[in-house]
C-alpha positions in Angstrom: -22.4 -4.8 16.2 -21.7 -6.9 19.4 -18.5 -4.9 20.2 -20.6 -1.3 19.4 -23.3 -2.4 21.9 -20.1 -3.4 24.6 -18.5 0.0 24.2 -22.6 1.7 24.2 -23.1 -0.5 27.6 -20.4 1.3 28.6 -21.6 4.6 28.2 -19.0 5.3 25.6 -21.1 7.6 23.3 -18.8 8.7 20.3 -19.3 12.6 18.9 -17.9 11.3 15.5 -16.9 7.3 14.4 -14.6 7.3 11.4 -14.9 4.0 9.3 -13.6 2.9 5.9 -16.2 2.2 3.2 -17.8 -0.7 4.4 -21.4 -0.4 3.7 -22.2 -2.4 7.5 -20.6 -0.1 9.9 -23.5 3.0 9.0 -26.0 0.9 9.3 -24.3 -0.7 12.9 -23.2 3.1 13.7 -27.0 4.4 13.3 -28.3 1.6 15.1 -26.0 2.2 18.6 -25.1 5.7 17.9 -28.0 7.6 16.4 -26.8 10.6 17.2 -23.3 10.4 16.3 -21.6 12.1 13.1 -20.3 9.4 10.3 -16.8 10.5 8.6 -15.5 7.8 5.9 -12.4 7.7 6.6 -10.4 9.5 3.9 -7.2 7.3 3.6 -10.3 5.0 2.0 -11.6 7.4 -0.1 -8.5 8.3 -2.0 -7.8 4.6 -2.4 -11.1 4.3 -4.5 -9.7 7.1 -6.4 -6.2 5.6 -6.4 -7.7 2.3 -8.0 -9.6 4.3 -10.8 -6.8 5.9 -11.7 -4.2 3.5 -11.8 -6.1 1.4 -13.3 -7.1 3.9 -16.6 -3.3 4.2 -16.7 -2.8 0.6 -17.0 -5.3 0.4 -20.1 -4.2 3.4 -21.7 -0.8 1.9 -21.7 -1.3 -1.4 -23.0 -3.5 0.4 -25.6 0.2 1.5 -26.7 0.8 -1.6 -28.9 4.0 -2.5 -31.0 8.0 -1.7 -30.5 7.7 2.4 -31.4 5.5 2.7 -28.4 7.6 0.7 -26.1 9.7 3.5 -24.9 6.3 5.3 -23.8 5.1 2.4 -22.2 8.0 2.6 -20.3 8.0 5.7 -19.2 4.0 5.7 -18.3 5.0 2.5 -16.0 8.1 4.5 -14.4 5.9 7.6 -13.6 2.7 6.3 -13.1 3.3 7.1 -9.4 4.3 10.9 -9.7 1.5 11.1 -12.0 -0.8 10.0 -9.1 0.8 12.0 -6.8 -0.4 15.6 -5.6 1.1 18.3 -7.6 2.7 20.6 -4.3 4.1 17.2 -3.6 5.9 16.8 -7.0 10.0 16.9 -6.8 12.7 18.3 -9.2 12.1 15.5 -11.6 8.2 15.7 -12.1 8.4 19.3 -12.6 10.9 18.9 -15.3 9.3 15.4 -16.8 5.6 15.5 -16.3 4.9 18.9 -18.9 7.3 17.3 -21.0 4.6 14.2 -20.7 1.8 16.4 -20.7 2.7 17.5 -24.3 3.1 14.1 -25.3 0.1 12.6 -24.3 -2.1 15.9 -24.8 -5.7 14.6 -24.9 -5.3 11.4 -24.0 -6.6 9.9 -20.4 -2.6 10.4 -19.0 -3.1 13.9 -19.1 -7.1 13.8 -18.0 -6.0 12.0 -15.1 -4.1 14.1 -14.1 -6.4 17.2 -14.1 -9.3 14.9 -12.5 -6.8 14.1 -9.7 -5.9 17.8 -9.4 -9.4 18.7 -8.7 -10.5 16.1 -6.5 -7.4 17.7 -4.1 -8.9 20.8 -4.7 -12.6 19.5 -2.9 -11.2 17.7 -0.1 -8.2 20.3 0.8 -8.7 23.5 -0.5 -12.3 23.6 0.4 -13.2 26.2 3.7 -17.1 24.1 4.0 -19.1 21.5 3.1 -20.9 24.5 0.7 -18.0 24.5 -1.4 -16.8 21.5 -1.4 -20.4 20.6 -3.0 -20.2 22.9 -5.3 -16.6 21.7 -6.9 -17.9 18.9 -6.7 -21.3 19.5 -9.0 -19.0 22.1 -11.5 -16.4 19.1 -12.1 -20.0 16.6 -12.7 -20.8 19.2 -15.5 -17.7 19.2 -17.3 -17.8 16.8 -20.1 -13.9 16.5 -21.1 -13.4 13.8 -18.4 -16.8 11.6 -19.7 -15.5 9.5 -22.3 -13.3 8.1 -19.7 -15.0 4.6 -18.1 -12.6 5.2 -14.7 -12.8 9.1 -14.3 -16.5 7.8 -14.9 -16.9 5.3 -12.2 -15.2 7.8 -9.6 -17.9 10.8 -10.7 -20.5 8.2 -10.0 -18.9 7.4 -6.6 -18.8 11.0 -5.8 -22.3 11.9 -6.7 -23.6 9.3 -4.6 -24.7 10.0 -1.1 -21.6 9.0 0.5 -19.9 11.7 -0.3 -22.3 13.4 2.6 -20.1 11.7 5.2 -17.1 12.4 3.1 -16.8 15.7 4.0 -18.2 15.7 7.2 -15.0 17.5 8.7 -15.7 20.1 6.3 -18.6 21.2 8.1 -17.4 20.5 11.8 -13.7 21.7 12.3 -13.1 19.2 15.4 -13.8 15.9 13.1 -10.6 14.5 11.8 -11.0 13.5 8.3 -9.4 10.4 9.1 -8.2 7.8 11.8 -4.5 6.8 12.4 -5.5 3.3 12.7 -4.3 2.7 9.3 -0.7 5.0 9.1 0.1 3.0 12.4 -0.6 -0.2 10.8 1.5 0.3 8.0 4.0 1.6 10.2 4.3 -1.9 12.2 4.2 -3.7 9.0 7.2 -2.1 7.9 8.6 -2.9 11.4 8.2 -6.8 11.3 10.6 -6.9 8.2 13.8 -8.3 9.8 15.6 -6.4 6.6 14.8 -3.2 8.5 17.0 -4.1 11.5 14.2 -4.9 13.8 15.0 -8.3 14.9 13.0 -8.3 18.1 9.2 -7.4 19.7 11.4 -5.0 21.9 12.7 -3.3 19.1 10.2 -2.8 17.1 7.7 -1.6 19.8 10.7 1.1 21.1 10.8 2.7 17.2 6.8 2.5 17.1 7.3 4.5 20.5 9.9 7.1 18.4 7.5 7.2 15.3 4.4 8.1 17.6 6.5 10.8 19.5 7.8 12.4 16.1 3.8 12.1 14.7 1.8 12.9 17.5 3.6 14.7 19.4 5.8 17.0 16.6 8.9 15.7 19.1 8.0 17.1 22.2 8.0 15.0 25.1 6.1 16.7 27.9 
């Protein structure tokens, strides 16, 4: 609140604040910024939905009990990522192995996770306004092959709640960003203070930080 107020005394008045899912910062935001539009930031909201999901992978596999299961155990540990991961983003292997899998495991929460993930891409990317993402949104809540699932459950609930108003706030104003870089940069300079990444100095790390912005930011040109 105190720093809000500093940057308010300053006459800094935000269009948009993007914040993670911290139940505090609306109620701060609203108090110094009524006016200002609330986006949760969406690197947040698909690590609720990355948490879910993992986690009803993790069950599901130590469901799998006794040594004629173990090779699928296996193989739901190895690909548990790629199963996660968005389908245009799948490589060679996952578009050979994950069908395969999908036979397998027809009916089962492997392959509902899957399709649950697929749509929730569809509502925050493929969707042109807040109208339609809204709408996905309430068809998928009417479906009922996803139900008997407690963590395809638990993430409905969270998307049915009135967060998901300030979810898709960029939907319905182009110049929002769905998200900050706060937490790509952050990551970034963790990777950096690993001395097995050849970084051995402050210098050094800060000059690749410099190259990583330019290549981000900037798509490589330096004006």
């Amino acid at each position: 609140m105190a720093f809000c107020q500093k940057l308010n005394r300053w006459r800094i008045k935000p269009y948009c604040v993007i914040f993670d899912m911290l139940t505090t910062f609306p109620k701060v935001i609203a108090k110094v910024w009524p006016d200002a539009l609330w986006q949760f930031d969406h690197y947040h909201v698909m690590q609720w939905l990355w948490y879910y999901l993992k986690n009803g992978l993790v069950q599901f596999r130590k469901s799998l009990k006794g040594k004629k299961w173990e090779l699928h155990r296996e193989e739901i540990w190895e690909m548990k990522w790629s199963l996660l991961r968005q389908m245009d983003r799948w490589g060679k292997k996952e578009h050979l192995l994950i069908p395969e899998m999908m036979d397998i495991y027809s009916g089962t929460v492997v392959e509902k996770i899957l399709l649950f993930k697929e749509q929730l891409w569809d509502i925050f990317d493929a969707s042109g306004s807040k109208k339609e993402a809204y709408v996905k949104r309430d068809a998928l809540a009417k479906e009922n092959w996803w139900q008997d699932s407690w963590h395809l459950s638990k993430y409905m609930e969270f998307l049915l709640s009135p967060k998901f108003e300030h979810m898709v706030t960029y939907l319905g104003h182009p110049e929002v960003p769905r998200c900050g870089q706060s937490e790509t940069l952050i990551n970034v300079w963790r990777q950096l203070e690993s001395v097995r990444r050849g970084f051995k100095t402050h210098q050094g790390r800060l000059d690749h930080l410099k190259l990583f912005q330019i290549t981000r930011y900037l798509k490589e040109q330096i004006l």
